[in-house]
C-alpha positions in Angstrom: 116.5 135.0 -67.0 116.3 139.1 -67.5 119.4 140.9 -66.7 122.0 137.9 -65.4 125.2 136.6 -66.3 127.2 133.5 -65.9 129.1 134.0 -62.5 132.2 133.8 -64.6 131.6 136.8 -65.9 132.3 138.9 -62.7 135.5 140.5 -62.0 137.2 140.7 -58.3 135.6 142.2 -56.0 131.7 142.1 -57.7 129.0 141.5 -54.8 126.4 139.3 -57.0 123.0 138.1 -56.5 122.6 134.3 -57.5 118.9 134.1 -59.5 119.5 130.7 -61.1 121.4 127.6 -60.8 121.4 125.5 -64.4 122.5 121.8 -62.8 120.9 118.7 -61.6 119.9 118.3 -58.5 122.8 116.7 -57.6 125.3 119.6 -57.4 122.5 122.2 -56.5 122.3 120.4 -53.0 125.8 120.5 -53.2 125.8 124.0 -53.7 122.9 124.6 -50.8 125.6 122.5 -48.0 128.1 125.4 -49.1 125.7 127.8 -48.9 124.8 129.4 -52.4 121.4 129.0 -53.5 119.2 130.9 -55.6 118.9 134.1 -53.4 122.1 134.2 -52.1 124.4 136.8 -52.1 128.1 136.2 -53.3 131.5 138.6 -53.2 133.9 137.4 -56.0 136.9 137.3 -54.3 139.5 135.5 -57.6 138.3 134.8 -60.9 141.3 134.2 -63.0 140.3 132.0 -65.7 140.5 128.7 -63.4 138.7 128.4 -60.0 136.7 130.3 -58.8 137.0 132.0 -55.0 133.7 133.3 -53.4 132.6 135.2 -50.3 129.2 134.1 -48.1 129.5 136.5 -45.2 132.7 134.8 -43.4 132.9 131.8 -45.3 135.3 131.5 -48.2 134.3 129.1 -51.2 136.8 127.9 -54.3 134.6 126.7 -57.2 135.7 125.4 -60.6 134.4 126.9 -63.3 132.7 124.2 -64.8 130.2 124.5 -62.4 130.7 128.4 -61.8 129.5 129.2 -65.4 126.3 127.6 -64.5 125.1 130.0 -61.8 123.7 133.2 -63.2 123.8 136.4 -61.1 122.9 140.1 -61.3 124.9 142.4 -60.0 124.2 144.1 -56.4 124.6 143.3 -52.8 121.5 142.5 -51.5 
């Protein structure tokens, strides 16, 4: 998609925008029970080159990266 980036990508502290979810459908319902879904809006909280630690509102979320590197975001707090 135009203008986003593996969530990866984002440094601590970046407020993202998830636009697309590259997985089967498998982990993307996954994903929804945890509460990111294509529309939702993410604070990076750690990203140092292992898992992956994520804000929804009040709910923290550790993610590996294997499955981090396919979400792609846009920067912004919606």
């Amino acid at each position: 998609m135009l203008n986003t980036i593996p969530l990866t990508n984002k440094k601590r502290s970046a407020f993202v925008h998830v636009k697309e979810i590259q997985s089967d459908s498998k982990t993307q319902v996954k994903l929804l029970g945890l509460g990111i879904g294509i529309g939702s809006t993410l604070e990076v909280l750690r990203n140092r080159g292992g898992d992956m630690v994520l804000a929804n509102n009040n709910i923290r979320i550790s993610l590996g990266r294997s499955i981090a590197k396919n979400i792609f975001v846009s920067e912004g707090k919606v």
